[in-house]
N, C-alpha and C positions, 0 to 999 in steps of 0.2 A: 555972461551967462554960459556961452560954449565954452571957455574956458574950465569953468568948475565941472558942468556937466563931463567934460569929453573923459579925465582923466576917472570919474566916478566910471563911466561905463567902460574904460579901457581895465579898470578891475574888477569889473563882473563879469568881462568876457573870460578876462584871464583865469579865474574862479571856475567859472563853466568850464572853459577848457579842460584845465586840469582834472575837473572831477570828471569830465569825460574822457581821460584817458585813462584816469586810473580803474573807473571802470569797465573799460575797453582790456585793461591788461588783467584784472579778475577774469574778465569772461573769456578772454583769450588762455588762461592759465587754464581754465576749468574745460575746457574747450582739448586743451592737450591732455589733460589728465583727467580724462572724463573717467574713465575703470576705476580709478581711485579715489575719485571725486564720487561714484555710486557706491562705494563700500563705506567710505567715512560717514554717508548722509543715511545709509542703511544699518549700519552699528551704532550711530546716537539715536536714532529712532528705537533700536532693540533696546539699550540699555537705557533709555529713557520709561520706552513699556516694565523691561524688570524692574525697574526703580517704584514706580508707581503701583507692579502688583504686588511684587514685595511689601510698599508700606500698607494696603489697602489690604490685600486678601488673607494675606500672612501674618500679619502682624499679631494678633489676635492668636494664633496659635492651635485655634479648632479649625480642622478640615474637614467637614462632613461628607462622604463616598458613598454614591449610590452603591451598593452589592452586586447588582445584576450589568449596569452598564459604565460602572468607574465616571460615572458624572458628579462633577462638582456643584450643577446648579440643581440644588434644591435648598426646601423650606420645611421649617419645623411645622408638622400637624397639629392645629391648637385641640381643645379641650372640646372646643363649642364642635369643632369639625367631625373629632371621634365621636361625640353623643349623637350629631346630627344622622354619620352614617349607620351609629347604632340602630337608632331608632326608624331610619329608612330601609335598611336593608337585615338588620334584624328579627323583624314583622314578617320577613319574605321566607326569611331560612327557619324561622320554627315553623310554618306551614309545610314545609316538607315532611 
C-alpha cells in the first residue's frame, strides 16, 4: 500500500511545487515591472470601455445633445408628457 501511495503523492508534491514557483516568478515579474504592469492593465481597461461604447452608444448613429449643457443623457418627451404639461400648466398661463 505505501508502495503505490508514496510515488502518487511524490507527484502531487512535485505538481504543487511547480505551480508554486511558476507563480512565484509571475508575481515576482510583476513585482519588477509594476509601471508597466499599471499601464497594460490600465489601457485594456480603456480600450475594453471604448469597445463596448462604441458598440452600445454609437452604433445607432443618433447622438442626441442637450443645447444648454452638451449632455448626452437624455430622453425623448412622449405625447402623453406634452399634453399632461399642457393642460397643467396651460390653465396657469391663460389666467395671466
Amino acid at each position: 500500500m505505501l508502495t503505490v501511495c508514496l510515488p502518487i503523492l511524490l507527484i502531487v508534491t512535485i505538481v504543487s511545487i511547480y505551480d508554486y514557483v511558476k507563480r512565484l516568478k509571475q508575481y515576482n515579474y510583476i513585482l519588477d515591472h509594476f509601471a508597466e504592469y499599471q499601464k497594460e492593465q490600465y489601457q485594456r481597461r480603456v480600450d475594453r470601455e471604448r469597445k463596448l461604447e462604441a458598440s452600445t452608444l454609437y452604433s445607432s448613429g443618433v447622438r442626441v445633445e442637450c443645447p444648454y449643457c452638451h449632455s448626452t443623457n437624455t430622453r425623448k418627451i412622449s405625447g402623453a408628457s406634452k399634453a399632461g404639461n399642457v393642460a397643467l400648466f396651460g390653465v396657469l398661463l391663460l389666467a395671466r
